[in-house]
N, C-alpha and C positions, 0 to 999 in steps of 0.2 A: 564210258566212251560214248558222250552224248557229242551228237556235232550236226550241223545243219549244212542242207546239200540245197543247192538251184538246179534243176534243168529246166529250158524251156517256159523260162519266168514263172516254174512252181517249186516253193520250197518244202523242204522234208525235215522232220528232223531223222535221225539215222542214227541207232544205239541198240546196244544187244537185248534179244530178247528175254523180259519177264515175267515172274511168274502171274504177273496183272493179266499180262496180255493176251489168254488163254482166248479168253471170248474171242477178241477182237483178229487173232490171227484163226481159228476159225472161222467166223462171219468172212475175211479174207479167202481163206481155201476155197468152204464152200458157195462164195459168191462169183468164182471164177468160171467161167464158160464150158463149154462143153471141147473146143478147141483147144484151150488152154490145160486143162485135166489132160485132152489128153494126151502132150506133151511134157505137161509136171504133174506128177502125183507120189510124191514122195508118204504120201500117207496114204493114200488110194484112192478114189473116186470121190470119198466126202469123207469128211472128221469128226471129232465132238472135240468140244473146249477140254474135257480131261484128260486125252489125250494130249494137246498143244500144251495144259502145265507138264503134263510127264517131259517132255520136252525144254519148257523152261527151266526146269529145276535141275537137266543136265545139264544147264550152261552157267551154272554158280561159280566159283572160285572153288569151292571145296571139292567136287566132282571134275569139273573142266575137260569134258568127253566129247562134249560138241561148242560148239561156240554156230548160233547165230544171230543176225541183223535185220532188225526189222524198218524200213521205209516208214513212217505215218505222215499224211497230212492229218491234223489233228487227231481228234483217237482210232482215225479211222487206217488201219495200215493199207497200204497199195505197193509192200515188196519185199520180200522175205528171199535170203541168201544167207547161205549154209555149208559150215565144213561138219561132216558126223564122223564120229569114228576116231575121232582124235588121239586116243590111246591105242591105235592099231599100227601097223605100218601102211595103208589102204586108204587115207582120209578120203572122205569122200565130201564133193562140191556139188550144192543144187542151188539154184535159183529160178524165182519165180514172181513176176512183175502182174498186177492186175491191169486188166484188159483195156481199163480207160489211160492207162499209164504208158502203153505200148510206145516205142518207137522214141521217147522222150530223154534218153540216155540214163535214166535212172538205172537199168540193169548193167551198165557198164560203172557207174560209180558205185552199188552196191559189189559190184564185183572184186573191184579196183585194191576196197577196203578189206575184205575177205581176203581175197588171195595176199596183200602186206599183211594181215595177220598169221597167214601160214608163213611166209618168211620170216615174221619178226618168233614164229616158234621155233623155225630153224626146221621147217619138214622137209625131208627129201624132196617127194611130191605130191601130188594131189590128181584126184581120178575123179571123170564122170562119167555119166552115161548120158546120151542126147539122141531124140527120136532123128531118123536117118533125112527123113522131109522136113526137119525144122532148123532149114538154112540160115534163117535169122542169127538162133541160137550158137549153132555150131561155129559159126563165123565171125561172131563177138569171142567165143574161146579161143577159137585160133588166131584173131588178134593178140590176145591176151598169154598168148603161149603154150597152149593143149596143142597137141598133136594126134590123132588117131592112128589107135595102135590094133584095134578089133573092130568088126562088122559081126551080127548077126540078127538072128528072126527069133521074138520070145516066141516060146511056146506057149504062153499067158495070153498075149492078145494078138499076138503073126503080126506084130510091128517091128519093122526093121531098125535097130538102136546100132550106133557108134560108140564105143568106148575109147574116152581122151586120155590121157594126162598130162601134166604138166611139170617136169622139172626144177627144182627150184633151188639146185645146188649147182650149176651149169652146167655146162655139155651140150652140142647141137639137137634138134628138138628131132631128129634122126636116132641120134645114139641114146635119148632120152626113153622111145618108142619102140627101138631094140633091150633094152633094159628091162622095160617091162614086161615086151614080150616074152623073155628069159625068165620072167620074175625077179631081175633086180632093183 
């Protein structure tokens, strides 16, 4: 799934991540800012390249536990979006755009692509978590059809986080957000 995306007269190519790309989606992580961390840190403050193969190698054909998508302008990546959990009923959705790329629509195309591959898997829905001050974020999902279902305070770092999801067998995003709150 290679394909090439425009925004803002910069192109991308956009295709799922491998196992090459170890380095360069860490050079990615830990080049991202201190604001940015700490809104995305699905690996935690900073990474090593062995850990991002451990990662591309769950996104094989043979395994198929996560599936994610990496942005590059040349080998350089600038935007990484992600379902994990793919063998659970919980998939879980993050994405994470580097800081000179902000505001340029690429996290709404990287998104776009992601969430058609959770309907072309046929998943119920899909969940996230988003810090409660990064309105940005939150409000590209809720275009996109997340609904928050939970507020609270980690004990980890006393940041207030939102838990979304998203429906994706229909029903109003109401009855979607009661559903989960039930655990359906």
């Amino acid at each position: 799934m290679n394909a090439h995306a425009m925004t803002d007269q910069t192109s991308f190519l956009i295709r799922r991540m491998q196992p090459a790309d170890a380095e360069t989606l860490a050079a990615f992580y830990n080049g991202l800012s201190k604001a940015s961390i700490r809104t995305f840190r699905p690996l935690g403050t900073k990474t090593a390249a062995d850990v991002c193969l451990k990662l591309a190698l769950n996104n094989g054909v043979e395994k198929d536990i996560r599936f994610d998508l990496l942005a590059l302008t040349g080998p350089r990546v600038v935007g990484w979006c992600f379902l994990w959990d793919l063998d659970t009923d919980k998939p879980m959705f993050g994405l994470g755009i580097a800081d000179d790329h902000h505001g340029q629509g690429l996290g709404g195309t990287l998104m776009d692509r992601v969430m058609q591959t959770a309907r072309d898997r046929r998943l119920a829905q899909v969940f996230l978590t988003v810090v409660k001050d990064n309105v940005v974020a939150w409000r590209l999902y809720e275009k996109r059809g997340f609904v928050r279902y939970d507020e609270y305070i980690s004990k980890d770092d006393g940041e207030t986080y939102l838990r979304m999801a998203c429906g994706l067998r229909g029903g109003e995003p109401a009855e979607q957000a009661a559903s989960v709150k039930r655990g359906g």
